[in-house]
N, C-alpha and C positions, 0 to 999 in steps of 0.2 A: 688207446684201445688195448683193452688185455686179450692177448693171445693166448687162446686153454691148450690144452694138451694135445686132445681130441684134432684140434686143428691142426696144431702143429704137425704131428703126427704122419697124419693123413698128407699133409702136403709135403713132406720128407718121403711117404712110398709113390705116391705120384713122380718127383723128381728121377728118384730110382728105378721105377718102373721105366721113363722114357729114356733113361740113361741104357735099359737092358736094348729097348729098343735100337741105339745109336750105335752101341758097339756090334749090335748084328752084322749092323753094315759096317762100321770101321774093319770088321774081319775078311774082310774080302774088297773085291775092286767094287768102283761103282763111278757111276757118270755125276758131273759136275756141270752145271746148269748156270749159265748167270742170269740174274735177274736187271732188271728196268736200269737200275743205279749199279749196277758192274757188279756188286758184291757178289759173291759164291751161293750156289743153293746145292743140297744134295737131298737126294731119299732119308737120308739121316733126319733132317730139319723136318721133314713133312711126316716121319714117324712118330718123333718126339712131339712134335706140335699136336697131331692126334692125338695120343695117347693123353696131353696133360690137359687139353680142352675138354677132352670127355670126362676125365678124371675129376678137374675143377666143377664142372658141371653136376654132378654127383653129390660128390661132398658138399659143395656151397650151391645148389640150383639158382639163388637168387640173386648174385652176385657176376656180374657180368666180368669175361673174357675177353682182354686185349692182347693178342699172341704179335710179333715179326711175322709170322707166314697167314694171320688176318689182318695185317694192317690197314687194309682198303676201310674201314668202319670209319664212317666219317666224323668230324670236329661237335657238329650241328647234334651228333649222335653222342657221342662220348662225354660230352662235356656237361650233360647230364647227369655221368654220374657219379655218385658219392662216393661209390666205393666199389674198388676194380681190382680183377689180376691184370698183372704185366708183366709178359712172359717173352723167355728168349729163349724157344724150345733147344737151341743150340746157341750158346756162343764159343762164336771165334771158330767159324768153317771153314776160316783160311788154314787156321791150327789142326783143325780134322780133316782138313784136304792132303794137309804137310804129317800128317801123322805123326806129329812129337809130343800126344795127348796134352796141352795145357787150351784146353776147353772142357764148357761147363754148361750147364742146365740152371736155368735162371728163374725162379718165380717171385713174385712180389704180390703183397698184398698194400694198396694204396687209398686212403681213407681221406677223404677232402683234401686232394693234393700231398700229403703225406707219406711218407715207404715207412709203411707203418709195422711191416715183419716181410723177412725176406728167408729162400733158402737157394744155396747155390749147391750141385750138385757135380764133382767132376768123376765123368767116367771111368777114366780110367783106373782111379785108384780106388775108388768106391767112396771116397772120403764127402761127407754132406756137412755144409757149415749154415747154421740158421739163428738169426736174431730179431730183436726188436728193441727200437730206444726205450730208454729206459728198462727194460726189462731182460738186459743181458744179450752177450751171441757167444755161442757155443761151437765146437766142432765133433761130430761124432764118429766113432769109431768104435765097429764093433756093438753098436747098441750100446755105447756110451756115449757120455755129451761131455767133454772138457771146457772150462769156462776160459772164455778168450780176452784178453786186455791189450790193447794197444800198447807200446812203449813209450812210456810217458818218465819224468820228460826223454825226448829224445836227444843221444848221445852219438858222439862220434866215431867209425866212422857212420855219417848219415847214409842209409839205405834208400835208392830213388828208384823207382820203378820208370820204366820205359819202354815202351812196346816195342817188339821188332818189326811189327807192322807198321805202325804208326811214330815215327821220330821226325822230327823238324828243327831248325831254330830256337825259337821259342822254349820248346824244350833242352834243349841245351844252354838255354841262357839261364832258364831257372837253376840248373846243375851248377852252372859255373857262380853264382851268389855261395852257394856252400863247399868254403875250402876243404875239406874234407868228405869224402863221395864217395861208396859204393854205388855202379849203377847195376840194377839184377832187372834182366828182359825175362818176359813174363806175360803170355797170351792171355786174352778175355779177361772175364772178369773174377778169375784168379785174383789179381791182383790186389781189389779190395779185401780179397781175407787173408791175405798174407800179411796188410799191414793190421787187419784186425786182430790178428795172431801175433804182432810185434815181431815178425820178421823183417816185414818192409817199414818206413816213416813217410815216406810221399811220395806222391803221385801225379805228377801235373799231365793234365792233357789236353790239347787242343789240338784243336779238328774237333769232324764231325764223328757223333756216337750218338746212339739213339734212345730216348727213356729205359726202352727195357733191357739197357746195355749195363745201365747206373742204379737200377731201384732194387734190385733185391743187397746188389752190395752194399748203400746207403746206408740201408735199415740195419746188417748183419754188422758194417763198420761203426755207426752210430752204437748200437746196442755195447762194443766194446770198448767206447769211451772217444772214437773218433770222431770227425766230422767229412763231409762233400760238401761244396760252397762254391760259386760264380767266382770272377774275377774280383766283386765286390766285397765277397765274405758271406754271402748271404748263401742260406741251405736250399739247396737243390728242392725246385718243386715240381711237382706231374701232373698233365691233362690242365694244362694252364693257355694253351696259345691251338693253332691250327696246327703248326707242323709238329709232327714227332721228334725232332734231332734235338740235341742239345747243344748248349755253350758249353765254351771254356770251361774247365773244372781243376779243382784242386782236392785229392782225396789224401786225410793225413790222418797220423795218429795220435800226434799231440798238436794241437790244436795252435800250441805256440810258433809252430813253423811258418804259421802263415804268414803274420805280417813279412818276415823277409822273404817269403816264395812268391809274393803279389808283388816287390816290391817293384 
């Protein structure tokens, strides 16, 4: 699917717009809410969530909204359709609760199962990164677009990302495969355009994350030569099953990493 301009565009001030939204509130105190599943909710997530439901609505009216704060829209509904946003008005509210900005505005555009163009937006720095496979991923600044490539192949020392939220075993056993290791912690979904940018080379995660945690980075790390893949190898698919969470994931930037990070 070719992504125009137009579109692009339009869904880069959307992002920005709910990003003015978020730091409204980052600038001052506010109350912190959990939701069903423990995670953090704030005024933040329910600004931004407005602002880019209406926004998406606008620009694309016929094209149906899957946000984190609608998630109630059920399988029997969704699975209908061909082609969706999948949005994370906020990620990483642990990170905007702890205020050390690495959180981001998440939008995806998803085509029969596919993240077919994504943009991620972090507030704090104003910095927007937006791709699509085949079709490149860029970082803009300034109302420019820098074109972004993975580090290919990758070199030593190997750069591993690892959440400070999220570390387990598992993740540390993939670290320990590669004698040589920088690990750099790194909230939300930061992290997929760090390695799209060839700062970082992989990303293993496991635990639970949720589609609209992984699809706009897919698209923005795809677009600059990387991959997201299952335990199996196989590329990350959306609106394929009842529940929203995902498996296992490996996101990387040279593709060759994988056989020994699976291994």
């Amino acid at each position: 699917m070719k992504i125009d301009v137009a579109l692009r565009d339009g869904v880069i001030a959307i992002a920005e717009a709910a990003a003015t939204d978020i730091l409204e509130v980052y600038a001052r105190d506010f109350d912190v809410e959990r939701k069903q599943d423990a995670t953090p909710l704030t005024e933040a997530d329910l600004a931004a969530h407005r602002r880019i439901v209406a926004g998406l609505a606008s620009l694309t009216p016929q094209i149906p909204v899957l946000s984190e704060e609608s998630a109630e829209t059920c399988f029997a509904l969704r699975k209908s359709w061909m082609r969706y946003w999948l949005v994370d008005p906020l990620d990483g509210t642990r990170e905007f609760v702890k205020k050390n900005g690495e959180f981001s505005v998440n939008i995806a555009l998803i085509d029969d199962g596919v993240a077919v163009f994504g943009v991620i937006q972090q507030p704090v720095t104003g910095l927007v990164w937006h791709g699509a496979p085949g079709q490149g991923a860029y970082r803009r600044e300034a109302g420019s677009d820098i074109a972004l490539h993975t580090r290919m192949p990758a070199s030593t020392p190997l750069r591993i990302a690892a959440s400070r939220s999220h570390r387990d075993p598992r993740t540390e056993a993939v670290i320990a495969r590669f004698p040589d290791t920088e690990v750099i912690g790194l909230g939300s979904s930061l992290k997929f355009c760090r390695i799209a940018e060839g700062s970082i080379d992989l990303y293993p995660r496991f635990g639970p994350t949720s589609e609209w945690d992984t699809a706009a980075g897919q698209a923005i790390l795809e677009g600059a030569g990387g991959a997201v893949v299952d335990p199996c190898g196989r590329p990350f698919r959306y609106n394929q099953r009842d529940t929203l969470l995902n498996g296992d994931f490996f996101a990387c930037g040279d593709p060759a990493l994988l056989h020994e990070a699976m291994a």
